[in-house]
C-alpha positions as CSV (number, residue, x, y, z in Angstrom):
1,X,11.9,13.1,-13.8
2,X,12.5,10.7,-10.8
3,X,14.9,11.8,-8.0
4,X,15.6,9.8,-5.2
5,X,17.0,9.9,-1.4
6,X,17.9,7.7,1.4
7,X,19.2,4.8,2.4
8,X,20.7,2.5,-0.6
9,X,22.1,-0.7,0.7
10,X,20.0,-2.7,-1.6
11,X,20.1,-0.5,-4.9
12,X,16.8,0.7,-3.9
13,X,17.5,4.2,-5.3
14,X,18.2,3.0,-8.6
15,X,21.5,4.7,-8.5
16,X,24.6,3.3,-9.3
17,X,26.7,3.9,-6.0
18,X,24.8,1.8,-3.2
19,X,25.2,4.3,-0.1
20,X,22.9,6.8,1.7
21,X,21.9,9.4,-0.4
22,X,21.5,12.9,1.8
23,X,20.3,15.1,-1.2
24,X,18.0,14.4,-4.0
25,X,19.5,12.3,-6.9
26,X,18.3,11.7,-10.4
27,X,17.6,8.0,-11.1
28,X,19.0,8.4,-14.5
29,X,18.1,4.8,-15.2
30,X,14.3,6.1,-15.8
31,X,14.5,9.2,-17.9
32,X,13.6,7.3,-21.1
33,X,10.2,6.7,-19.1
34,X,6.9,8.6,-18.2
35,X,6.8,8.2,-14.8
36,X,3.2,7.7,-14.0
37,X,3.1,6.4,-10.8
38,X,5.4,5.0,-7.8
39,X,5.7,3.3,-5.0
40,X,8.3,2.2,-2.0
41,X,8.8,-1.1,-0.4
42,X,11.0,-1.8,2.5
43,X,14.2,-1.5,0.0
44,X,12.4,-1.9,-3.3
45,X,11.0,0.3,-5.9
46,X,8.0,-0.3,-8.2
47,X,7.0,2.3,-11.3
48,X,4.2,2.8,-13.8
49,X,5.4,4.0,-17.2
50,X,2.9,3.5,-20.1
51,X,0.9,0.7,-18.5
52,X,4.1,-1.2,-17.6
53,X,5.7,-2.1,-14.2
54,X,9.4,-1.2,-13.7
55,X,11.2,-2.8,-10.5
56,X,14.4,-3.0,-8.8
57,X,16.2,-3.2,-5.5
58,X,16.2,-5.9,-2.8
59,X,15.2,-9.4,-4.8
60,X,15.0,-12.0,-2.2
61,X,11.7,-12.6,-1.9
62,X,10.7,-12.5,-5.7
63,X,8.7,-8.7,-4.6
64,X,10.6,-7.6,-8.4
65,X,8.6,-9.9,-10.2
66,X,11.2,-10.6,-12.7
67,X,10.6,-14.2,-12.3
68,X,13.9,-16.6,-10.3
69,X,16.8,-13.8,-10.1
70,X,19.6,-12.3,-8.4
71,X,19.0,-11.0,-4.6
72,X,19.5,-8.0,-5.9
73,X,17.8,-6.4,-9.2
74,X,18.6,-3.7,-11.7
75,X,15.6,-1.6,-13.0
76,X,13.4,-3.7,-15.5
77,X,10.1,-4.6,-16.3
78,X,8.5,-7.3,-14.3
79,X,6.7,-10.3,-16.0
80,X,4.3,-9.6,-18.4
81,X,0.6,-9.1,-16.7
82,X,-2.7,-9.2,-18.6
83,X,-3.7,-5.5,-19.7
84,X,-2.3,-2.0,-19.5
85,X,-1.5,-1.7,-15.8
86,X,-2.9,1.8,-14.4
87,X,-1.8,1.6,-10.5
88,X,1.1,0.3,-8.7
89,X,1.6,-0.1,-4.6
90,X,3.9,-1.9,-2.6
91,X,4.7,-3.5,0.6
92,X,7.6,-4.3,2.8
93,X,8.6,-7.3,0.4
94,X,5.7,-7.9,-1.8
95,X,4.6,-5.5,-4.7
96,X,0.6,-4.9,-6.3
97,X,0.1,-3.6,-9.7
98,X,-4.0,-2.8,-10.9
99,X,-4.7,-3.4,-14.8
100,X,-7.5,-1.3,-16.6
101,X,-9.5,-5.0,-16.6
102,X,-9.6,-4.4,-13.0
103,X,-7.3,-7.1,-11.8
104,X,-4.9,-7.4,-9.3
105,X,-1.3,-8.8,-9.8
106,X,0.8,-9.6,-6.8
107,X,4.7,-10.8,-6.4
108,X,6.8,-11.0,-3.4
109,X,6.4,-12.6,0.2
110,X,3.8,-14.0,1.1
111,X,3.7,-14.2,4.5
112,X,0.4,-13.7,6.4
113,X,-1.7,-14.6,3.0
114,X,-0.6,-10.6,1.8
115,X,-0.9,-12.1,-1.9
116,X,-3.9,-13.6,-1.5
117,X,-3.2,-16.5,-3.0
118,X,-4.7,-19.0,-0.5
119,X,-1.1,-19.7,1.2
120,X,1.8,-18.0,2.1
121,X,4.5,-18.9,-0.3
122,X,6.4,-16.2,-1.9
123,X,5.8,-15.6,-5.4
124,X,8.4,-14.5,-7.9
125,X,6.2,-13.7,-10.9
126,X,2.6,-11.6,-10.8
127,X,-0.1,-13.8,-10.0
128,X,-3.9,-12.7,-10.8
129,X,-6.0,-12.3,-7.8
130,X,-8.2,-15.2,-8.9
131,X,-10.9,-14.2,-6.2
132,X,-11.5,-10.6,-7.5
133,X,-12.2,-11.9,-11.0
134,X,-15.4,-11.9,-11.0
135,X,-17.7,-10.1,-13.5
136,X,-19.6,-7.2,-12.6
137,X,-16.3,-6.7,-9.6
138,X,-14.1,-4.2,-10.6
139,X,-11.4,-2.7,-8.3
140,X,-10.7,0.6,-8.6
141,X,-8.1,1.2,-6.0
142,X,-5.4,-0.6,-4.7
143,X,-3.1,-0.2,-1.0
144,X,-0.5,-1.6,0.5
145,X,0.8,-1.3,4.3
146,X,3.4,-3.3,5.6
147,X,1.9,-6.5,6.3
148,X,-1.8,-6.0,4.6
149,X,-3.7,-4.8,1.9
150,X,-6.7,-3.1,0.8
151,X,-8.6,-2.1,-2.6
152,X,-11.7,-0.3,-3.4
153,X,-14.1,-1.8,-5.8
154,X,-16.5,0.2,-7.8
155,X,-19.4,2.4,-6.0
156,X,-17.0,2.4,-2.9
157,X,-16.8,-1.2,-1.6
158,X,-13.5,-1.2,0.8
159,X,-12.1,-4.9,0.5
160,X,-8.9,-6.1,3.0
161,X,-6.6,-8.8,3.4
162,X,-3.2,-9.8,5.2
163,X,-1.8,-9.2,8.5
164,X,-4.5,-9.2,10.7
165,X,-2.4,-9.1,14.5
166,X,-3.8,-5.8,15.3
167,X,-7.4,-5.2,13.6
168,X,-5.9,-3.4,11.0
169,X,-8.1,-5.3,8.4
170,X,-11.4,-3.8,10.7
171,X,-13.0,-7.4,10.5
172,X,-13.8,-7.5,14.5
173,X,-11.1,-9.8,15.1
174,X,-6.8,-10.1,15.1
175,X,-6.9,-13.0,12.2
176,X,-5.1,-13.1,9.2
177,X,-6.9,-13.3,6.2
178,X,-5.9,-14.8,2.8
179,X,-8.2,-13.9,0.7
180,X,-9.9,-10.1,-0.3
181,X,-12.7,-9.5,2.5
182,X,-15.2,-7.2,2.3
183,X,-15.5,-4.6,5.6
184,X,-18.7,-5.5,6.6
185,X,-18.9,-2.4,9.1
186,X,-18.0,0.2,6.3
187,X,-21.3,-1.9,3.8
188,X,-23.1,1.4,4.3
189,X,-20.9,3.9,3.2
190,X,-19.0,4.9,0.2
191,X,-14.9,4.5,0.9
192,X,-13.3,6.8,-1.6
193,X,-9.8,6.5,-0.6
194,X,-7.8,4.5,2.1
195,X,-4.1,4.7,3.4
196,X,-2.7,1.5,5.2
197,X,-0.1,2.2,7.9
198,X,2.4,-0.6,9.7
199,X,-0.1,-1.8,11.8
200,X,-3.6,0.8,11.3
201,X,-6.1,1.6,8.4
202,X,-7.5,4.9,7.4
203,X,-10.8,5.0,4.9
204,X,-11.7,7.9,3.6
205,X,-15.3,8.0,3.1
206,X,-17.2,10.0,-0.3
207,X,-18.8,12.6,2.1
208,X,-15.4,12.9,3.5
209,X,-15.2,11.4,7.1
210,X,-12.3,9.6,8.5
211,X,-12.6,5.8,9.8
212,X,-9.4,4.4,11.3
213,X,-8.7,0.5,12.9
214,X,-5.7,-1.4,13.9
215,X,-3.2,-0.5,16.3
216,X,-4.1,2.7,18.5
217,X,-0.6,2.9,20.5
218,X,0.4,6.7,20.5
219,X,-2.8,7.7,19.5
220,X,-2.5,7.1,15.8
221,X,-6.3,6.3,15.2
222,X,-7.4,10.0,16.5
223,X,-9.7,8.9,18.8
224,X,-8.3,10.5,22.1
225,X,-7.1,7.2,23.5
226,X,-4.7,4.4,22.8
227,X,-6.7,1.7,22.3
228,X,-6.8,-1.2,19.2
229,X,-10.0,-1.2,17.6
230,X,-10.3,-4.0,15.5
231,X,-13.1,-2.5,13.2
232,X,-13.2,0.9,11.9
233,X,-14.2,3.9,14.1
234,X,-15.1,7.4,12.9
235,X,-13.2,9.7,14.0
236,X,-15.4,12.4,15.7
237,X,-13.4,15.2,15.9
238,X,-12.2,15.9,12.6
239,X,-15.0,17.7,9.6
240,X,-14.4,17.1,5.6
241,X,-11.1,15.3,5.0
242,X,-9.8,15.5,1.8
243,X,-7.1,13.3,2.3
244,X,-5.3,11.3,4.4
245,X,-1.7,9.3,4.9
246,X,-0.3,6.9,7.3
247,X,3.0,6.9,8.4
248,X,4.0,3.4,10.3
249,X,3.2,5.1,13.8
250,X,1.5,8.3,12.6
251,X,-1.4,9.7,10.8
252,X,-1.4,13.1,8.8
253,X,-4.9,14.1,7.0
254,X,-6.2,17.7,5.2
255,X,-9.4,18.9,5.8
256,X,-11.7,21.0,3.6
257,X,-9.5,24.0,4.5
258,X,-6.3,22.9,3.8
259,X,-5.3,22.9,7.0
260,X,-3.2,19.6,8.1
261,X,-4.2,17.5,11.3
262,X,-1.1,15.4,12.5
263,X,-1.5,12.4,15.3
264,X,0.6,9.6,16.8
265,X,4.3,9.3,17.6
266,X,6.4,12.4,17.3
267,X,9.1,10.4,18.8
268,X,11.5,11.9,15.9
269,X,9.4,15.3,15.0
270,X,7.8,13.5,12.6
271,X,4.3,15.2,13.5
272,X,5.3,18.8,12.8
């Protein structure tokens, strides 16, 4: 079952009373589905439940994909999309949902060219990520930070887009970008997984080490200093991750070992 917490201004908890919620609360809405994935905008919520994509909360910007609506939205499916969707992420107002085809849908603001559309209008409807369907390029992976994006394409290809202020996108340079760009100075590895913080990037490689770019204030990067580096860096000091997660101003990862690495603020204890 899905339970939810936290703030609820917006309906974002798919409860019915909109208030903070301090404990954990059923979304009762749901338990006819099979949760098989989730995801968390700024004060949305986006599902998976037998290849379909459920939304609701905050509606202003179209990031429900339940076509022109209400500024606020009750749990329902989004627009139809083209094949059994298998992943779902989500942004601060824009929401991504991966079909089996190996497409990418996107709805929402648009701001920064996050939908990779060509522009920056907001789009209240999934739109196919015209420039990824190509044959023989299949994404396998899709991520969403706050203000950017990132995908995997099969044998490990890492692929970003979005908000590019703070080299979070790792393509040498602070420019947006509005359509899916390959990271040229990850060509020559295999990226097996990434997480995309507020304003920084972690990739994941296949034999496990850890590249990070973007913003470097608090030393969220792991690199021993607070610099921005606007492609991605290894990170030297950590051996065999297995996974890793970025907060907006932190980084958490799991080595070979289980043991858990924290780095970045801790303004509010949040590094352990």
């Amino acid at each position: 079952k899905l339970v939810a917490w936290g703030d609820n201004d917006f309906g974002q908890l798919g409860v019915s009373e909109q208030m903070m919620n301090h404990s954990l609360t059923d979304v009762q809405q749901t338990f006819d589905l099979r949760v098989e994935d989730m995801a968390c905008g700024s004060a949305h919520s986006v599902i998976l439940s037998d290849g379909k994509v459920f939304t609701w909360g905050q509606n202003k910007h179209g990031q429900l994909g339940h076509g022109p609506s209400d500024y606020l939205g009750s749990l329902g499916p989004t627009a139809k999309t083209d094949g059994k969707c298998v992943q779902v992420a989500a942004g601060y107002n824009f929401s991504m949902a991966l079909t089996d085809r190996g497409e990418i849908f996107v709805f929402g603001e648009g701001r920064h060219g996050v939908l990779a559309q060509g522009d920056e209008l907001s789009k209240s409807s999934p739109q196919v990520i015209d420039s990824l369907s190509v044959p023989g390029y299949v994404v396998d992976k899709i991520f969403c930070g706050e203000r950017h994006c990132a995908c995997i394409v099969r044998y490990g290809q890492a692929l970003t887009w979005g908000c590019g202020s703070d080299g979070q996108l790792g393509h040498s340079s602070r420019d947006d970008e509005h359509f899916p760009r390959k990271v040229e100075h990850l060509a020559n590895v295999s990226v097996r997984t990434i997480s995309c913080g507020s304003k920084h990037t972690c990739f994941l490689t296949s034999d496990n080490s850890l590249y990070t770019c973007g913003n470097g204030k608090d030393g969220k990067l792991g690199h021993g200093d607070e610099r921005s580096y606007l492609y991605p860096k290894k990170v030297e000091t950590l051996q065999a991750v297995k996974e890793v997660s970025c907060g907006d101003y932190h980084t958490a990862c799991i080595d070979g070992k289980s043991i858990i690495y924290t780095f970045g603020s801790g303004t509010r204890g949040q590094l352990g």
